[in-house]
C-alpha positions as CSV (number, residue, x, y, z in Angstrom):
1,X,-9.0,-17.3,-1.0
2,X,-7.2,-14.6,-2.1
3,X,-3.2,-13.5,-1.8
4,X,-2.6,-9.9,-1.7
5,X,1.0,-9.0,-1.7
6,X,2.7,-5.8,-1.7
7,X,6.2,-5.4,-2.8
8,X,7.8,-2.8,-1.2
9,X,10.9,-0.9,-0.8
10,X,11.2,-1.9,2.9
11,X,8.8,-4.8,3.4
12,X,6.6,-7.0,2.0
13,X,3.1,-7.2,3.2
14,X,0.8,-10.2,2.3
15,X,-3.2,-10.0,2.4
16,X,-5.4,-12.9,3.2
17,X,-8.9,-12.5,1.8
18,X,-11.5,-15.0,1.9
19,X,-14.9,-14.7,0.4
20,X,-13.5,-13.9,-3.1
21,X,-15.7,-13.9,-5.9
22,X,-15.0,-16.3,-9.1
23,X,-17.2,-14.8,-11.7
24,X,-18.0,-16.2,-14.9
25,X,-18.5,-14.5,-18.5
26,X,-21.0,-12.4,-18.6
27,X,-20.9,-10.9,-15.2
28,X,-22.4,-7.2,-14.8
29,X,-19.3,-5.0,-14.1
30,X,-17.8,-5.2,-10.8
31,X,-18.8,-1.6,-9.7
32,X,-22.8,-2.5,-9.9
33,X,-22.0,-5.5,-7.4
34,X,-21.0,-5.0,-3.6
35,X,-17.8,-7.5,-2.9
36,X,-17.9,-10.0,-0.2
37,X,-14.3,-10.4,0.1
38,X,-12.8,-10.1,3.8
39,X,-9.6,-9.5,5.1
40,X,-8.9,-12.1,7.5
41,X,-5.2,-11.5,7.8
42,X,-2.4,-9.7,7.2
43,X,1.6,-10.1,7.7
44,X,4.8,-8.0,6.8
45,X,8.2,-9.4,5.9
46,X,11.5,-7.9,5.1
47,X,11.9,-7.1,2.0
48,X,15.2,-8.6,0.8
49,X,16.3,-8.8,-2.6
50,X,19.1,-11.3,-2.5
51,X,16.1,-13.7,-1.6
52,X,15.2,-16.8,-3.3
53,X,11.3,-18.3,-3.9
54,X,12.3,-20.6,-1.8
55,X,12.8,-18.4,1.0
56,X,9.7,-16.4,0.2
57,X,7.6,-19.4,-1.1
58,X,8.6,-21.8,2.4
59,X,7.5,-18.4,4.7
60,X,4.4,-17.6,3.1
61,X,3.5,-21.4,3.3
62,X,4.7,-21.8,6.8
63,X,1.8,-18.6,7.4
64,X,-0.5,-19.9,6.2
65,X,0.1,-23.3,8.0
66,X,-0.7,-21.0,11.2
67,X,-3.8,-20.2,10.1
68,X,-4.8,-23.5,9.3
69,X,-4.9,-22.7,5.2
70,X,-4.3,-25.1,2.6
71,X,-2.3,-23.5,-0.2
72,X,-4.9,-25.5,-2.9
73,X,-7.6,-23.0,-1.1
74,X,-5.6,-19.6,-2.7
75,X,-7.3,-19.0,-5.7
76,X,-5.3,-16.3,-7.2
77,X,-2.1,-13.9,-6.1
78,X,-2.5,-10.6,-6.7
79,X,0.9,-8.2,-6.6
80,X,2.1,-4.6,-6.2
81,X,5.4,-4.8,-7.2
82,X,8.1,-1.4,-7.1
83,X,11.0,-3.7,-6.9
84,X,11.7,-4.8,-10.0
85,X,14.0,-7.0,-8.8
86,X,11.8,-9.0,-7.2
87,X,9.1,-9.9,-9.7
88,X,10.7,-12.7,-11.1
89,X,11.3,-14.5,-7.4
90,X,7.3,-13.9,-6.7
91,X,6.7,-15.3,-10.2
92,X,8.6,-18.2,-9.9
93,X,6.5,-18.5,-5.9
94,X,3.8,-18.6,-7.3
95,X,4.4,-21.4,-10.2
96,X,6.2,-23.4,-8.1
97,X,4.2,-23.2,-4.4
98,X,0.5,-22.3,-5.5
99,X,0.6,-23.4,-9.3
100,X,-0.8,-19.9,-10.0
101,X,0.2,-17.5,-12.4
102,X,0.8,-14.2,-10.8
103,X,-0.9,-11.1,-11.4
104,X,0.8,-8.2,-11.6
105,X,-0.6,-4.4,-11.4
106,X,0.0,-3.0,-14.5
107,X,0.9,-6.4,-16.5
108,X,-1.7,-8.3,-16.6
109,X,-4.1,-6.8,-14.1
110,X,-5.2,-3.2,-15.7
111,X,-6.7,-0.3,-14.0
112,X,-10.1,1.4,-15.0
113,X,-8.7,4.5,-13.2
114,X,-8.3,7.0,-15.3
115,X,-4.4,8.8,-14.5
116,X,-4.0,12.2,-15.5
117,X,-0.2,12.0,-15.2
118,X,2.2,13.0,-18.1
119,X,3.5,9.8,-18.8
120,X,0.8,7.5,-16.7
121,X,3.6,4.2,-16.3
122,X,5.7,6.3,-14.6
123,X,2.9,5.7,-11.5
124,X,3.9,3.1,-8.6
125,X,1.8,0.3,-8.7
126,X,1.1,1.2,-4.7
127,X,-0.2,4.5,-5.8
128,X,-2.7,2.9,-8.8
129,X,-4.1,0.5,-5.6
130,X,-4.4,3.4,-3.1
131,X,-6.0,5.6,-5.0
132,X,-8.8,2.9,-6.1
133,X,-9.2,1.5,-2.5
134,X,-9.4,5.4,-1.1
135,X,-12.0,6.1,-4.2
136,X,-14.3,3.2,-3.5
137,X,-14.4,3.3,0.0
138,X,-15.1,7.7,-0.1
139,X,-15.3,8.4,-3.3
140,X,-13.3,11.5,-4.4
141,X,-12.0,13.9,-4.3
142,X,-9.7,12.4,-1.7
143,X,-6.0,11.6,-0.4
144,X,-4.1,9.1,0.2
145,X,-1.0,9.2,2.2
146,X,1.1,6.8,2.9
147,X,4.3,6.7,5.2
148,X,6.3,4.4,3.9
149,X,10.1,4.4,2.8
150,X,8.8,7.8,0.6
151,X,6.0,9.7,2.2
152,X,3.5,9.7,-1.1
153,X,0.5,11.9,-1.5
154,X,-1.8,10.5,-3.9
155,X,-5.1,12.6,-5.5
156,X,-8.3,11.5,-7.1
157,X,-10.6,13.6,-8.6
158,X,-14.5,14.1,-7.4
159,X,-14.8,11.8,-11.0
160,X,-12.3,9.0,-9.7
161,X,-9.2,10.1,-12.2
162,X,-5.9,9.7,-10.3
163,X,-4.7,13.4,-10.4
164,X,-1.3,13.3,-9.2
165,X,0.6,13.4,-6.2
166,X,3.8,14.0,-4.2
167,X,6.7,12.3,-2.8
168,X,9.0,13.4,-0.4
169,X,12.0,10.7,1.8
170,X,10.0,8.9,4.7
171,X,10.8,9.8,8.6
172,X,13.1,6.7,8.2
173,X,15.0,7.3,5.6
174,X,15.4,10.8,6.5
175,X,16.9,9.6,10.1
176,X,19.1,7.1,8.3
177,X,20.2,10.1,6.0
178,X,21.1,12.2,9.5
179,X,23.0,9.9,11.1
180,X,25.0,8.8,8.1
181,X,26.0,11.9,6.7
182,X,26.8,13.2,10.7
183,X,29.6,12.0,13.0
184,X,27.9,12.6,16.1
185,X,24.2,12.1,15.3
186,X,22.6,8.8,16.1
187,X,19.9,6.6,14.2
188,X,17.1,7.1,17.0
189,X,13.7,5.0,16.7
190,X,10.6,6.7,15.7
191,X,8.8,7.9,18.2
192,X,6.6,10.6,19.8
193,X,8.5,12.1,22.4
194,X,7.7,13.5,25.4
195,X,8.5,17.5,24.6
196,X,8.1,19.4,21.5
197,X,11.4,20.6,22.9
198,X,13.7,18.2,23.4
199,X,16.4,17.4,26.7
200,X,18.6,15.1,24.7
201,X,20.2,14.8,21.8
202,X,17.7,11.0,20.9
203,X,14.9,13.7,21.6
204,X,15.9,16.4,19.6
205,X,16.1,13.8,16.8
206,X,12.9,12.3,17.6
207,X,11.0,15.9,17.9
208,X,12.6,17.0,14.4
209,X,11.3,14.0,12.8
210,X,8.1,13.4,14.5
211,X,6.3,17.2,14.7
212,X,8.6,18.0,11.5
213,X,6.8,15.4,9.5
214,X,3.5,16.2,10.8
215,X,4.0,20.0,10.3
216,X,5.4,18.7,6.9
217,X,2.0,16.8,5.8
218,X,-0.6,18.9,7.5
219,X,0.9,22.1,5.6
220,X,0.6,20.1,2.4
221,X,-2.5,18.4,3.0
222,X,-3.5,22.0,3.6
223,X,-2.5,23.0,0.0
224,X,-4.0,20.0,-1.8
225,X,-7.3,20.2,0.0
226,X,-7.5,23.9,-1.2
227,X,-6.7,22.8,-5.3
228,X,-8.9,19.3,-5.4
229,X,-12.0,21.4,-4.1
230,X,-14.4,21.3,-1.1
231,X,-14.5,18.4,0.8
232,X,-12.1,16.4,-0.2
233,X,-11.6,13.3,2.2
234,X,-8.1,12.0,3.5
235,X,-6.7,8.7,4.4
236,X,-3.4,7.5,5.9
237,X,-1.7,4.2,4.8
238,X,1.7,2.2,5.0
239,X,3.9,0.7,7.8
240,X,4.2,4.3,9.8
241,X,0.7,5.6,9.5
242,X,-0.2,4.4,12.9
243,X,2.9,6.2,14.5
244,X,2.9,9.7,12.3
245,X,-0.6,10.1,11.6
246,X,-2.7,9.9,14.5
247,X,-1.6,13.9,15.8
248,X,-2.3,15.1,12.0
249,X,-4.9,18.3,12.0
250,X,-6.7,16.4,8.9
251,X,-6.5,12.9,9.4
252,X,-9.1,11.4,11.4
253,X,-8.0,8.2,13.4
254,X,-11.4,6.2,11.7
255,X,-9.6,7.2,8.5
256,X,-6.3,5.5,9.2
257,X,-6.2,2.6,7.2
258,X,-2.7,0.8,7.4
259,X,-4.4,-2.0,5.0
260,X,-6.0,0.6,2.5
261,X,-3.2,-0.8,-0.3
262,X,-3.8,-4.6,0.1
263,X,-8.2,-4.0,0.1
264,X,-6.8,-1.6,-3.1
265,X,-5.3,-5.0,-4.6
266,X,-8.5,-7.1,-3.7
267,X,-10.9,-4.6,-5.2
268,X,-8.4,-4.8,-8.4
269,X,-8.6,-8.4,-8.8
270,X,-12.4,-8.6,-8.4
271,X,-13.1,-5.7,-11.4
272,X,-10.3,-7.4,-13.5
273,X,-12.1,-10.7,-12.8
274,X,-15.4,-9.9,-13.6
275,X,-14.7,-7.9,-16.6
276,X,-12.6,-10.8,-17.8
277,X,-14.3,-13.6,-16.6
278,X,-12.0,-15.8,-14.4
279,X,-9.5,-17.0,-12.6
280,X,-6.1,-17.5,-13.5
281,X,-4.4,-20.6,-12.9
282,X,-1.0,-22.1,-13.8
């Protein structure tokens, strides 16, 4: 079995795979073989970075106790990391609950994916996942966005090169922003309201940040399907997908895929396996 984790600005969401492949040397490449590997859950914690590997390490144990998973069966952790701060604690889990090195995107596990950007480090490890996951389940050239603390719109090319992208604040954020930088606006919850137009001051809130996102990401998804060519596909990931998506003009609800960044980690793992040859233990 396989632990997926994502490292993120506002939580932490962990993957359970099973049916991971442990290749051996000399293993055709990983994009001639179909994977086997299956979600079979997936959980999101706070992401706090005053935390120990303790904390982290006795939570992720105490999951996986609830779905009757013996930490000897995880074969490998795989991580998206965009808070520094936190690599060392996930390390140190890893050593000291799994006796597993951890694999990091971008340290030791390397992208085929060609990036097109000026200065290609400078890329979120999320992004690097998304945009393989999004490539090998449509192929390109396709979207990714994903509603997370930043609202990020990731490109790959009809050749599967990672073209570039935009970020703008998240819905949250933005509503945190409002309310901190007011004295009489409220943080409201996220929400579809009832009117375009709203009765209330909540509502007004709500309506600004709900249709103004979604005017906000149709008008550039609008622009960046005209530039990437005909027929490019779009997907929706991260924590708010579910909520902000599903009224988008160009994202179809079959193409919301709030796990698109952990099945991006997975198909990672499995080409860095097979081209190397193994697993990774401590």
């Amino acid at each position: 079995m396989l632990l997926a984790i994502d490292i993120g600005n506002t939580n932490v969401t962990i993957g359970l795979f099973t049916g991971v492949s442990e290749p051996s040397k000399g293993t055709r490449l990983w994009n001639n073989k179909k994977s086997s590997a299956t979600l079979i859950n997936s959980w999101r914690l706070s992401t706090m970075q005053r935390s120990t590997a303790d904390e982290y390490g006795t939570k992720i144990l105490d999951l996986l106790y609830y779905m009757n998973v013996e930490r000897g069966k995880i074969i490998a952790i795989v991580i998206a990391s965009v808070v520094p701060q936190l690599n060392g604690v996930f390390q140190e889990l890893a050593k000291k609950y799994f006796q597993l090195n951890s694999l990091f995107v971008g340290d030791n596990l390397k992208s085929s994916l060609p990036i097109l950007y000026d200065h290609p480090k400078e890329v979120g490890a999320d992004r690097i996942v998304n945009a393989i996951a999004v490539y090998a389940k449509m192929g390109g050239p396709a979207i990714v966005v994903d509603y997370g603390t930043a609202t990020t719109f990731d490109c790959v090319t009809r050749k599967g090169e990672y073209a570039g992208g935009l970020i703008v604040p998240g819905p949250l954020l933005a509503s945190e922003s409002l309310s901190r930088h007011t004295a009489k606006l409220p943080r409201v919850e996220l929400a579809k309201p009832k009117h375009l137009i709203g009765k209330s001051t909540v509502e007004s809130i709500q309506s600004g940040l709900y249709y103004g996102y979604i005017c906000l990401v149709d008008g550039l998804l609008t622009k960046l399907k005209a530039e990437l060519g005909k027929g490019a596909k779009i997907a929706a990931t991260g924590g708010l997908a579910q909520i902000m998506a599903v009224d988008s003009k160009w994202i179809r609800k079959e193409n919301i895929l709030p796990e698109l960044t952990l099945e991006g980690l997975m198909i990672l793992y499995e080409k860095n396996m097979f081209l190397a040859g193994g697993v990774t233990h401590g």
